[in-house]
N, C-alpha and C positions, 0 to 999 in steps of 0.2 A: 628263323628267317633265312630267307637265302643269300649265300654269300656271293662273292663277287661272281666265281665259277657259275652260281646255278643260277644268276640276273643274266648270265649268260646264255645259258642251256636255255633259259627263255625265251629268249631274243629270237634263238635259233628254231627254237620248235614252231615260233609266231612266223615266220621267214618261209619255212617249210611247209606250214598250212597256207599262207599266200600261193604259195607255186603248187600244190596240190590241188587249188581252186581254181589257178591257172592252165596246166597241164594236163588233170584228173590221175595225176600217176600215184598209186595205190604206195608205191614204198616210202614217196616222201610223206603221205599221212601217218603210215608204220613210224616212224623215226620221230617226228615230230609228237606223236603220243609218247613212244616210247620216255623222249627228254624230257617232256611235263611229269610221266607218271615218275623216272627219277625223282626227278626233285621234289614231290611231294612226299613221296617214300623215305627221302633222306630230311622233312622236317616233321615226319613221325615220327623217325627213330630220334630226332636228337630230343623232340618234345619227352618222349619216352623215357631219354636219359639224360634229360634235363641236371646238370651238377649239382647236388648238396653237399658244399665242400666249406670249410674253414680254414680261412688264410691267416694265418701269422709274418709280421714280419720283425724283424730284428737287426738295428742300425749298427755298427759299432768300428772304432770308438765312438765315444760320448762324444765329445769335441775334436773339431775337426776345424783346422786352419787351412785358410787360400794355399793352394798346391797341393795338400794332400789326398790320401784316397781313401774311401771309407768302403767297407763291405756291408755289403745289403744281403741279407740270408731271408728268402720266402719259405714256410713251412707249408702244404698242402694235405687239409686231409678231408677225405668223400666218407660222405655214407655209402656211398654205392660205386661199385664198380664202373671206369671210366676209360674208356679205348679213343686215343687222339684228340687228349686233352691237351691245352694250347694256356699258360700264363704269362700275363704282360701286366709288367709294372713299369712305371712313367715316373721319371723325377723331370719333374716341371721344369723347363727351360735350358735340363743339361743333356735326357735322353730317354728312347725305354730299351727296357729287356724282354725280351720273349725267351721262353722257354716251351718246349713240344715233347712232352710225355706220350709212349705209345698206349701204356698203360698203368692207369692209378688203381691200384687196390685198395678192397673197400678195408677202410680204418686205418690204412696202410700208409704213415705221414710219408709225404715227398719233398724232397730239399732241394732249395736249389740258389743258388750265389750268385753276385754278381758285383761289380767293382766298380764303383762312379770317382770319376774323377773334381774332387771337388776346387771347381775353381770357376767365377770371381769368387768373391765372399758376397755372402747374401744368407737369407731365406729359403729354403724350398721347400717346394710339398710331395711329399712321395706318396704314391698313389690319390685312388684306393685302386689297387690290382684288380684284373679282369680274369676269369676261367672259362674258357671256349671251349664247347665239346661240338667236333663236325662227325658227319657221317663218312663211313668208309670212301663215297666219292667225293667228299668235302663240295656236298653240293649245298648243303643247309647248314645251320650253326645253331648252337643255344650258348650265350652270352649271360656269365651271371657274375656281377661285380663286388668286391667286398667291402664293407663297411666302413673300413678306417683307414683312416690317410693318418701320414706322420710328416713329422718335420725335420729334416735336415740341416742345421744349424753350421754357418761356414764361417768361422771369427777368421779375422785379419792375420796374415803372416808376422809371426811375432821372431823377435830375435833376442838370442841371451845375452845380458847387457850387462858389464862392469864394473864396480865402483858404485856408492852413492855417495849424495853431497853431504859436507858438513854441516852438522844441524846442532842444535845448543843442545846440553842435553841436562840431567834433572838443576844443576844450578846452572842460572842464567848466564852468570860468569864466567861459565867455562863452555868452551867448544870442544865437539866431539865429531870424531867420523861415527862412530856407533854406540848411539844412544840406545838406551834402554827401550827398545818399542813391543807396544802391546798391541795384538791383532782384537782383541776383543775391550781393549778402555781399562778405565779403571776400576776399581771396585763401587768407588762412591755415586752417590745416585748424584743427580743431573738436573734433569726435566724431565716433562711427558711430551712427547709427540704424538702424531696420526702416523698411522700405522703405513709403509711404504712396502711396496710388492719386494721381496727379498727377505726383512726382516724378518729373525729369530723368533718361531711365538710362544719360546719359552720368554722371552723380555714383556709379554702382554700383559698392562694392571689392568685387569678384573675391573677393579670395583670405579674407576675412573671408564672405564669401556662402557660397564651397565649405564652409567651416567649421561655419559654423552652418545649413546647409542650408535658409538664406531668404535672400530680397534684402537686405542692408544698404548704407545712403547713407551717404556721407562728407557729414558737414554741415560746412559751412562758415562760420568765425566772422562774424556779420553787423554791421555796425555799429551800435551802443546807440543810437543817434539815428534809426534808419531801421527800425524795428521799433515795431508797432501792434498795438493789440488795439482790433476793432470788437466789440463785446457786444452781441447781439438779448435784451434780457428778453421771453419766452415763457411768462410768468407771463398766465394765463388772470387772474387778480385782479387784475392792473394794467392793464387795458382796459375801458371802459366798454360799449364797444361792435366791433363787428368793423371795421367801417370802420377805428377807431383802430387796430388792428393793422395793417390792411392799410398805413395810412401810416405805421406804424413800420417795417415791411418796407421798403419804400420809404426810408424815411432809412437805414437798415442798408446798403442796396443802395449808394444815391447816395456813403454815407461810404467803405465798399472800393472802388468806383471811381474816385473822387476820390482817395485816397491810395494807392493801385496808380500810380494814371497821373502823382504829382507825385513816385514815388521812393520810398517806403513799400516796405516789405514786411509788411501788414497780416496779423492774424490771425483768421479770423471764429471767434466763436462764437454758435451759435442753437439749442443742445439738445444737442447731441452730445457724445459723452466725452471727445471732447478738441476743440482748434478745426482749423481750415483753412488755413495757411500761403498767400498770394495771393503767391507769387513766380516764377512764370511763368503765361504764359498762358491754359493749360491748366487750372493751379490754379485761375486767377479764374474760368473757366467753371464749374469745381466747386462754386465758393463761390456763386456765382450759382444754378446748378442745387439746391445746398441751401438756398436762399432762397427759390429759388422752389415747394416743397414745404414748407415751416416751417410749422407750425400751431401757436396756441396751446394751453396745455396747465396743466390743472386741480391745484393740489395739489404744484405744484413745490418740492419744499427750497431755494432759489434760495442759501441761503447756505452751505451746505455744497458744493452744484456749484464754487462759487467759490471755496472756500477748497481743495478742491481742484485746481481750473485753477493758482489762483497757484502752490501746491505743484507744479507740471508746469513752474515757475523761467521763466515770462513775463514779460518787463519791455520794458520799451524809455522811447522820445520822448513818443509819444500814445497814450490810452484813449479808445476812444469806447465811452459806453453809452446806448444806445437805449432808453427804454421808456416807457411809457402815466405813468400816476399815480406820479408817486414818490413811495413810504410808506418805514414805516419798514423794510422790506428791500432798499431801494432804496438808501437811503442809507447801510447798515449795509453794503452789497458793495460799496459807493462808496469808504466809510473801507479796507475792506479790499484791495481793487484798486489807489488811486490811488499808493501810498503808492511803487508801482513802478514807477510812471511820472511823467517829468517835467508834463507837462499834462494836463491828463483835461477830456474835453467830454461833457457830458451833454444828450440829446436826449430832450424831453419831448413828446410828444402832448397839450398842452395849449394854449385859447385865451388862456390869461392864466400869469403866474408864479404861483404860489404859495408857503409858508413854506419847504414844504422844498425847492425850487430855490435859493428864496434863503438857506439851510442849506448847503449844498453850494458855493455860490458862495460865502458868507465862506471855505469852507475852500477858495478856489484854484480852484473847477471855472470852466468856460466854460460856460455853459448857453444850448440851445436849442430855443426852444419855439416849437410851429405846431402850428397845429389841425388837424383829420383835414380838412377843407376848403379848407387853403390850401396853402400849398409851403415845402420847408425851406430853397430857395436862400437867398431874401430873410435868412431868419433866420440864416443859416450865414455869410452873410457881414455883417450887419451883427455879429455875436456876435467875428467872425476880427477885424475892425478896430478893437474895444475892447481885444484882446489886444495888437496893435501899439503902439496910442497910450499902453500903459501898459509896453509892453519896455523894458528896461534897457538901455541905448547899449553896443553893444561897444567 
C-alpha cells in the first residue's frame, strides 16, 4: 500500500491532471504520469519482496519492579533478502522502538535492543512487532506483523527490611525472634483442597482428582509459628492521596518479601475472595503480579471481607496490616484479626503517630509509620528492635 509520501505523490499527480485539463500543457501530464507510474512501481516491488521474516523477542530480567529498566532484545530473520526493512515494537502505554535496517540478509538473524523504562507498576503488552519493507523512494510499503505479544510484568518497589517480629516458637511457652520456619510445611498430611493457580503439581492426589473430576492438593500441616497474613487495606477512604497508596503498596510488597525470604509462608490479601499463599516461588510471583495491579477502591465493606477471611480459619505467628488513615474500621478489623495471631504489625502511611496507632499499640500491636515521601526500612526496623528489648527471656 502506499505510504504517507506516495498518498502524496497522488494528490500531486491528481492536481497536475486538473491543470493539464486546464492549461493543455503537455509537461504537467508528463509529471503527473510519471508520480502515479512511481508509485505503482514502488508497490510491485515491495508486493515482490513482500518479508517472510521471524521475529523473536526476549524480555529480561524476569522481574522487574516500578523504577527499573528492562531490556527488550528483537531477533529478525528473512527468508529472503530485505533492502529498507523498518521494525517497530510498541509496549503499550509506555512507548515504541523502531529500528531501520538497510539491509537483512537472507537467514541472516538481526538484533537489535532497546531499553524501557519500567514505571508505574502494572501490566503491559509488548507488541506483536511490525516488519516494513518500502521501496527505494519509500513511496509504497509491505507491512507484515508478528504473531506474539508478551507481557511485561512491573511488581511494586520493594525495599529491604530489618528485623522480624517475635513469634512463639515450637513450645508455646517460650518466645522466640527465630523460630524454626519451614517454606514448604510440615511433613504430615493435612487435608485436601482445590487446586489454586500457583500450586506444586507435584502435591496433586490422583485418585481424589479422578473422583471429583478437578485437580485437588494434599495440603500439608504447616507450622503455627511460620504462617503470616500481610493485609493491603484498598479502602479508597483510608488514603488521602494516590501517592499514599502507592506507598502502602510498596510496604505490602517489601513486607511478603521480607517474610517469604526469612521462612514465612505469608498470606497476601489486597481485594480478592480469598488471599495468596507465598509458598513457592512461583506463588510469590503471583502475589507480586497482584500488587502490581491493586487499585484502590471506593465503598468497601472492609469489615465484613474480614470477618469472613478469618472464617477461611487463618491464623499463624505474624499479621501484617497495611493501610493509609487508621479510623475506626481499621482498628475494628485489627480487634478482629489480631486475636489469631501471636503479634500483629500495623503499617500506617502516616508522617506522625496519631490516637489510634497509639490505640492499637496499648492493645499489643507493633506499629509502623512513614510518610508517602520517606521509606519503611528505617521504620521497620527501628519498630522490630522495641519488640526485642521488650521479649521475654527463654
Amino acid at each position: 500500500m502506499p505510504t504517507l509520501r506516495g498518498w502524496a505523490a497522488l494528490g500531486a499527480a491528481f492536481a497536475l491532471a486538473i491543470l493539464w485539463i486546464g492549461f493543455g500543457e503537455q509537461l504537467l501530464l508528463a509529471v503527473a504520469v510519471f508520480l502515479v507510474s512511481a508509485v505503482a512501481f514502488g508497490m510491485v516491488y515491495v508486493r515482490s519482496s513482500a518479508p517472510r521474516a521471524r521475529l523473536t523477542r526476549r524480555i529480561s530480567p524476569v522481574q522487574v519492579h516500578d523504577g527499573d529498566r528492562a531490556i527488550v532484545q528483537l531477533s529478525l530473520v528473512s527468508s529472503r533478502r530485505l533492502h529498507s526493512a523498518i521494525v517497530e515494537d510498541v509496549v503499550h502505554s509506555l512507548g515504541t522502538a523502531s529500528f531501520v535496517a538497510d539491509r537483512v540478509d537472507e537467514r541472516e538473524p538481526m538484533t537489535a535492543r532497546y531499553e524501557v523504562l519500567c514505571k508505574p507498576r502494572g501490566v503491559y503488552r509488548v507488541g506483536p512487532a511490525i516488519v516494513k519493507v518500502r521501496d527505494p523512494m519509500a513511496l509504497a510499503e509491505s507491512v507484515s506483523s508478528g504473531r506474539r505479544a508478551d507481557r511485561l510484568v512491573v511488581y511494586p518497589m520493594v525495599e529491604d527490611l530489618t528485623g522480624l517480629p517475635v513469634v512463639r516458637g515450637q513450645d508455646p511457652n517460650v518466645n522466640s525472634a527465630r523460630a524454626n520456619f519451614s517454606h514448604s510445611g510440615g511433613d504430615d498430611f493435612f487435608t485436601l483442597r482445590e487446586y489454586q493457580r500457583g500450586d506444586d503439581l507435584r502435591r496433586v492426589h490422583w485418585p481424589s482428582s479422578a473422583r471429583q473430576d478437578e485437580l485437588m492438593i494434599k495440603q500439608l500441616e504447616m507450622p503455627w509459628q511460620s504462617r503470616a497474613l500481610v493485609l493491603l487495606d484498598i479502602r479508597a477512604e483510608a488514603y488521602s492521596t494516590p501517592e499514599s497508596f502507592e506507598h502502602a503498596v510498596r510496604g505490602t510488597a517489601s513486607a511478603v518479601r521480607h517474610l517469604y525470604r526469612h521462612g514465612f509462608s505469608p498470606t497476601l490479601w489486597s481485594g480478592g475472595a480469598r488471599g495468596t499463599t507465598v509458598s513457592t516461588t512461583q506463588a510469590y510471583g503471583l502475589a507480586l503480579e497482584e500488587l502490581a495491579t491493586v487499585q484502590p477502591a471506593a465503598g468497601l465493606d472492609f469489615g465484613s471481607l474480614m470477618a469472613r477471611l478469618r472464617r477461611d480459619g487463618l491464623a499463624g505467628g505474624a499479621l501484617v496490616m497495611v493501610t493509609g488513615i487508621l479510623d475506626g474500621d481499621g482498628i475494628s478489623v485489627f480487634k478482629t484479626l489480631s486475636r489469631d495471631y501471636y503479634k500483629t504489625i500495623v503499617m500506617t502511611v502516616s508522617e506522625r503517630e496519631n490516637e489510634a496507632l497509639h490505640q492499637v499499640q496499648r492493645a499489643g500491636a507493633v506499629a509502623v509509620a512513614s510518610g508517602p515521601a520517606s521509606h519503611w526500612a528505617p521504620s521497620w526496623k527501628d519498630a522490630m528492635e522495641k519488640t526485642w528489648s521488650t521479649a521475654t527471656a527463654g
